[in-house]
C-alpha positions in Angstrom: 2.4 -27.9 8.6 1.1 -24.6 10.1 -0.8 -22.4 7.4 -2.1 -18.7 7.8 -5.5 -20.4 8.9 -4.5 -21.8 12.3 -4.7 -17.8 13.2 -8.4 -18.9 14.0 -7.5 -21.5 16.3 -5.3 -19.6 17.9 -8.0 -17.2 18.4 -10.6 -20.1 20.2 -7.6 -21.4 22.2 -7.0 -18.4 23.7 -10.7 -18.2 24.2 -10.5 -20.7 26.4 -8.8 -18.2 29.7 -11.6 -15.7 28.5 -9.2 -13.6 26.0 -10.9 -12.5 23.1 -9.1 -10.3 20.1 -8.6 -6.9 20.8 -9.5 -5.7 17.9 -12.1 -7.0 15.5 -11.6 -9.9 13.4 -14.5 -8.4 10.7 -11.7 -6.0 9.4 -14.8 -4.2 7.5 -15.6 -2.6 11.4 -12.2 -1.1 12.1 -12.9 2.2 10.2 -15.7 3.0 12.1 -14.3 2.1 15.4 -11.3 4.5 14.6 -13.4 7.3 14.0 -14.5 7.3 17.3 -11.3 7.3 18.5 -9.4 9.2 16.3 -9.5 13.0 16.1 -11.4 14.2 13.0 -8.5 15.8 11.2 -6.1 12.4 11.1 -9.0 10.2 10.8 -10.5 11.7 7.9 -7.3 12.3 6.6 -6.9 8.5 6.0 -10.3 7.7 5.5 -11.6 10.5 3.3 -11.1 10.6 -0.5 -11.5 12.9 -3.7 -14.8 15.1 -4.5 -17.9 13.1 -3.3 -16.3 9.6 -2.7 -17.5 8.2 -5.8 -14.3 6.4 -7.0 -13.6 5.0 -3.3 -17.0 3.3 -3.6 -16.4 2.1 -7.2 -13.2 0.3 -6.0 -15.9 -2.0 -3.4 -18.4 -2.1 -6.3 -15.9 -3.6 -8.8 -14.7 -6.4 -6.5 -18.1 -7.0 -4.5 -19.2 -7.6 -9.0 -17.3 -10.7 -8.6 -18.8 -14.0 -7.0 -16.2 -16.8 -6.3 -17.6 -19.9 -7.2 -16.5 -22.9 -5.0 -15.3 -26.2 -6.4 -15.8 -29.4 -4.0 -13.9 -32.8 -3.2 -10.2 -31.2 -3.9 -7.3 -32.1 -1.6 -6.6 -29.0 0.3 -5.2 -29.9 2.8 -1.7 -28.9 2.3 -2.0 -25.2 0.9 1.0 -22.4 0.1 0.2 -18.9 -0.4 4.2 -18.2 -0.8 4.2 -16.0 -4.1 7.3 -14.9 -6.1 7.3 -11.5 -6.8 9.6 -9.1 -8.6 12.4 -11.7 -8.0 11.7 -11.8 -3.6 10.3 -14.8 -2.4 7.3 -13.7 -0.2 5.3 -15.9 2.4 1.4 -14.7 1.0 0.3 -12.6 -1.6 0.3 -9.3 0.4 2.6 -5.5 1.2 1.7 -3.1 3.3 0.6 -0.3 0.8 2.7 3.4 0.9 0.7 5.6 3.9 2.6 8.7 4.4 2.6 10.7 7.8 1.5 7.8 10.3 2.0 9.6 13.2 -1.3 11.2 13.0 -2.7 8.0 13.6 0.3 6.5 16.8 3.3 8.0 18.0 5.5 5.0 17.1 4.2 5.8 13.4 5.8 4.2 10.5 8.1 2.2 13.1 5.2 0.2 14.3 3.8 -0.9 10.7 7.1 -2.0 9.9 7.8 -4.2 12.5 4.4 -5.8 12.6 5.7 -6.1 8.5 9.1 -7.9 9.5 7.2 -10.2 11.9 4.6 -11.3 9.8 7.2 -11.2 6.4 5.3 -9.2 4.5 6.8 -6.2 2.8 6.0 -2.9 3.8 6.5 0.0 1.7 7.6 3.3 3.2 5.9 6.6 1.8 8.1 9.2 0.7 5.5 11.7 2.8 6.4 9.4 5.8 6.5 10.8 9.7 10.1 8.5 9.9 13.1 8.9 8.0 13.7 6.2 6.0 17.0 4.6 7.9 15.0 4.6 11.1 12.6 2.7 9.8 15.0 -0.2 8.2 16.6 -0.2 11.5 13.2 -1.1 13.0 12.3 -3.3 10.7 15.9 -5.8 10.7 15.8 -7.7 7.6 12.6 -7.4 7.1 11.8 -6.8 3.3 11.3 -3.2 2.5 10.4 -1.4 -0.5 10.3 2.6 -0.8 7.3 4.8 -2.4 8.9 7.9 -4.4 7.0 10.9 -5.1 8.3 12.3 -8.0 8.9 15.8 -7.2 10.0 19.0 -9.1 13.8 19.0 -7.5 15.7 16.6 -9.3 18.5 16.0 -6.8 16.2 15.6 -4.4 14.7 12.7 -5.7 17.9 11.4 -6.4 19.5 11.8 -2.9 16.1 9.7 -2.0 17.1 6.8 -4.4 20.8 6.9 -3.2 19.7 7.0 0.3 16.9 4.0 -0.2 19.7 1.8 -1.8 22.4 2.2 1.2 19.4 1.5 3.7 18.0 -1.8 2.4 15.2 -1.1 0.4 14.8 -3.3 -2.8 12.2 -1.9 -4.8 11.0 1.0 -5.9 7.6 2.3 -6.1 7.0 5.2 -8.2 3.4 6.8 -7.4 2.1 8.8 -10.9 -1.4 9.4 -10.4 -0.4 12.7 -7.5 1.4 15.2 -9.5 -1.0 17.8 -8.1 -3.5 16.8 -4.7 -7.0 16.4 -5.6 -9.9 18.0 -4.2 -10.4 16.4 -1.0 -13.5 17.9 0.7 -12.9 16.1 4.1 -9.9 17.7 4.3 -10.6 20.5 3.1 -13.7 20.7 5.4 -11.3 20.8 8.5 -8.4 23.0 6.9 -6.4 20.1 7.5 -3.3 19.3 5.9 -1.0 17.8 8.0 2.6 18.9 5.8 1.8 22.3 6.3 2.3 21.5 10.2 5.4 19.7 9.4 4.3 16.0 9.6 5.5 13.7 6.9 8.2 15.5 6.1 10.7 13.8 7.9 12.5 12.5 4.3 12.9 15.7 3.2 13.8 17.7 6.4 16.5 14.5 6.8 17.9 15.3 3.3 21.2 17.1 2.4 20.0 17.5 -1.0 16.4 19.6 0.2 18.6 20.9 2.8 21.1 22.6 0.3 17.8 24.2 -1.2 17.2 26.4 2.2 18.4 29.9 3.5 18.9 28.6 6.9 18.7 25.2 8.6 15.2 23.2 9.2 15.2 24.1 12.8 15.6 27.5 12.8 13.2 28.2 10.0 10.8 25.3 10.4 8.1 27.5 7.8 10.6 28.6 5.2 11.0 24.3 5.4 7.7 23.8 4.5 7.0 25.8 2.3 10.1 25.1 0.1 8.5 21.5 0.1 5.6 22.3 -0.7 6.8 24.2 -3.8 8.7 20.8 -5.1 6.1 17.7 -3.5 4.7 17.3 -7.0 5.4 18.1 -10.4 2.7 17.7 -13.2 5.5 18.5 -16.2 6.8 14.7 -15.7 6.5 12.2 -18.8 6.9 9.0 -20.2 10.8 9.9 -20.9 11.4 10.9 -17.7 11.8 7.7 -16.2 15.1 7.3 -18.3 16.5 8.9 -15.2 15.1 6.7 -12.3 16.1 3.5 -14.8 19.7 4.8 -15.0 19.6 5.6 -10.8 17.9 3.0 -9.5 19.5 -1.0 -10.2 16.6 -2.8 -8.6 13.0 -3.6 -9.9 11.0 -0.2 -10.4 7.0 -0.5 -10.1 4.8 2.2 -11.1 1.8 3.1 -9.1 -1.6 4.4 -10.1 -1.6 2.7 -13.6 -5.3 1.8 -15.4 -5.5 1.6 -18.6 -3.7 -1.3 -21.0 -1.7 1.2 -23.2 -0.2 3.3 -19.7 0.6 -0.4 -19.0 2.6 -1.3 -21.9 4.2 2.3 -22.0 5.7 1.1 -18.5 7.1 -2.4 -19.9 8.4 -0.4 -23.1 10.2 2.3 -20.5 12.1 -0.6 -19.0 9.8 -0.9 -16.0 9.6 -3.8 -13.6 6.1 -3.9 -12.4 2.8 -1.8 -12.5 0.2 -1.6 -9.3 -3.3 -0.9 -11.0 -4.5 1.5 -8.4 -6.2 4.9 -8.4 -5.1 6.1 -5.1 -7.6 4.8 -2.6 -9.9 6.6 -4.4 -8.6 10.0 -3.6 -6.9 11.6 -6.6 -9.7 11.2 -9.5 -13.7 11.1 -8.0 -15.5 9.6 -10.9 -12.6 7.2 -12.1 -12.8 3.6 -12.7 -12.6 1.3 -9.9 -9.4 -0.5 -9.6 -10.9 -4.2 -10.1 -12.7 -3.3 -13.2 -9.1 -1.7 -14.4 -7.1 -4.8 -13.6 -8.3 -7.5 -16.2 -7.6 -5.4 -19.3 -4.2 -4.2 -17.5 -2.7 -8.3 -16.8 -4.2 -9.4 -20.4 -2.0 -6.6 -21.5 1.5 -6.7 -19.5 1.1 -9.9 -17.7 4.0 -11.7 -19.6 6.2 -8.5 -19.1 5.4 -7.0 -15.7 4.5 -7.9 -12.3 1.3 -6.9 -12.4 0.4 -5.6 -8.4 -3.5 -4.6 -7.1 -3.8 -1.9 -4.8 -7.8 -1.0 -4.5 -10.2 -1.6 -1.6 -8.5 -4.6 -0.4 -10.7 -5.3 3.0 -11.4 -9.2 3.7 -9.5 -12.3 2.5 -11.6 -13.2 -0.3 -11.1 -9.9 -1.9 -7.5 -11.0 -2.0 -8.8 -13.9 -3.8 -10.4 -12.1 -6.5 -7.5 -9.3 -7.6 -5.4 -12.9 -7.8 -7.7 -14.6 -9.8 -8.1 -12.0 -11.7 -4.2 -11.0 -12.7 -2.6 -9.6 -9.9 0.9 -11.2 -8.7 0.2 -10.0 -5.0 -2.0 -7.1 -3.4 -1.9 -4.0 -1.2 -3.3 -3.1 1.4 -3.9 0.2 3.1 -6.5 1.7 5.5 -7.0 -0.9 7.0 -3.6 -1.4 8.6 -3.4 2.2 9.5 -6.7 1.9 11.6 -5.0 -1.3 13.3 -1.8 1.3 14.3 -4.4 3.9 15.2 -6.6 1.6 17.4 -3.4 -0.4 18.9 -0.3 0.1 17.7 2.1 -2.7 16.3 -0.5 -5.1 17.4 -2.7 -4.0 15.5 -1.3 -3.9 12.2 -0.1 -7.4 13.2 -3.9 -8.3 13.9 -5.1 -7.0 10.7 -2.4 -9.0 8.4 -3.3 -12.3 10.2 -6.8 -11.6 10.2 -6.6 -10.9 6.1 -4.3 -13.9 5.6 -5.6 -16.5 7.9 -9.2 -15.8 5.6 -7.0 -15.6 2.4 -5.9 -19.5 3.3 -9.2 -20.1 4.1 -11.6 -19.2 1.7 -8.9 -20.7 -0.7 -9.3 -24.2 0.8 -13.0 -24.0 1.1 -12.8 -22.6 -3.1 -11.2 -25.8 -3.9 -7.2 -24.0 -4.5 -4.4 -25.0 -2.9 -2.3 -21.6 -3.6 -2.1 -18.3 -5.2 -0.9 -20.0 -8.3 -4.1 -21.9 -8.9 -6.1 -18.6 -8.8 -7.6 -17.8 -12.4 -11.1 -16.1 -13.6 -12.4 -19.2 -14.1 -13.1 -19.3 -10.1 -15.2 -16.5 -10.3 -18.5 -15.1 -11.9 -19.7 -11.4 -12.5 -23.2 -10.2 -11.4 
């Protein structure tokens, strides 16, 4: 039976003509690779974070804390890392996480990460902020499973023309992002007077929209700044509250997952508002600089919601065995981010397809060599904090 793992082999066969990987196979060099080939402005766009970096860093502290400990003589050899999740049966514990305006980092953009998504089977989930409207990328991505990231803006029918437009193109869940009513103090970008929706890039939801469109004097194309700047009046809205999502429960008839949730009572306020899932996330680290890393939020969140959400990880997520730990320690399935946008910077669909592999095929691996046969045999009990 072929498992993630054989990605390795594939790997040495090819060897054999002389081919070796394009990209790296240590995901952990990617970032630096693609800041020397990446402009400053879209590079540190994706790679920079809130205030000093602190809470970036405390997302790699909280899972590097944890030490899998390996148990011998246990019959691996068959192994299945097929998860269910919010009702969808998916191959490996692992969606592409919501990355708004990927063109900054390829021209195919969003269209690439999807399709590397479909090929692989892995979901990918579309930022409302993307570069691509939303029914061009379901048409690149087939039947791929797709899932759509809403930021919850000030213009009520504009978020609802998103939901109705989402449904009719395919997308199954939605992702509601909490944690960026207002955009943090980002020095990087900041530092280069870069902000890429100010020049018109990841807006192409909006500008797509009848429903933003009915909010302008004239048409997108023949005032292009009038455009952005009536988007950037409604992007975010720091008035929303629990009751809110009365609306998006009535709108929306598929599983709805919030994003950027930490603490255990924000957790169970989700479950009591009806709620499908959480992700324990903070952003990448680039909404609150001093916040809690992600890993040390997600025991306390799963002991809390487990048995009533879908509890998702999204939180410096770079090698295989940090895959292992956010399963072992509660999470239903992870995502992952910068990483797959450096593989689109650095080569396109091919390299977001290179970095899944390369994150799965060590997910199947250092589950073997742990003693687990699957996601489902992940528990705390397989790891120990220094």
């Amino acid at each position: 039976m072929a498992t993630w793992a054989d990605f390795q082999y594939e790997i040495y066969l090819n060897g054999m003509t002389g081919a070796v990987p394009r990209l790296p196979t240590d995901l952990t060099r990617l970032e630096e690779m693609a800041e020397r080939r990446l402009g400053p402005g879209p590079f540190g766009y994706v790679a920079g974070s809130a205030g000093s970096g602190r809470t970036e860093r405390a997302n790699r502290e909280a899972l590097d804390r944890w030490r899998i400990v390996p148990r011998m003589l246990r019959d691996v050899r068959e192994r299945d890392l097929s998860v269910t999740v919010l009702g969808r049966r998916l191959p490996a514990p692992l969606a592409l996480a919501p990355i708004g305006v990927l063109s900054i980092m390829h021209p195919e953009a969003e269209r690439a990460a999807a399709r590397a998504a479909a090929a692989t089977g892995v979901p990918f989930i579309l930022s409302s902020a993307s570069s691509t409207p939303m029914e061009d990328v379901a048409a690149a991505m087939g039947d791929g499973e797709r899932w759509f990231q809403l930021y919850w803006g000030k213009d009520r029918e504009v978020s609802l023309s998103f939901l109705a437009r989402a449904k009719a193109a395919g997308f199954t869940v939605l992702v509601v992002t909490l944690d960026t009513p207002l955009l943090a103090w980002r020095p990087r970008d900041l530092d280069q007077a870069y902000l890429p929706f100010l020049r018109g890039v990841g807006t192409a939801n909006y500008f797509t929209d009848p429903a933003f469109q009915a909010g302008l004097a004239r048409p997108v194309h023949e005032d292009p700044n009038a455009a952005v700047l009536h988007f950037v009046g409604m992007f975010g809205d720091p008035g929303k509250t629990w009751p809110d999502l009365a609306l998006l429960r009535e709108r929306w008839d598929g599983p709805i997952v919030l994003k950027g949730v930490l603490h255990p009572d924000d957790a169970r306020l989700a479950a009591d508002a009806g709620m499908d899932g959480v992700v324990v996330s903070n952003h990448g680290g680039r909404q609150v600089n001093g916040s809690i890393g992600a890993a040390d939020a997600l025991p306390a969140v799963a002991d809390a919601v487990a048995d009533r959400l879908t509890v998702l990880f999204d939180g410096g997520i770079r090698t295989g065995d940090d895959v292992v730990k956010a399963l072992a320690l509660g999470a239903r399935t992870v995502l992952l981010g910068r990483p797959y946008a450096y593989g689109l910077g650095l080569d396109g669909q091919a390299g977001v397809e290179h970095v899944i592999r390369c994150v799965l095929a060590e997910t199947d691996l250092t589950l073997a060599l742990s003693g687990c046969r699957g996601s489902a045999a992940l528990t705390p009990d397989l790891l120990t904090r220094i």
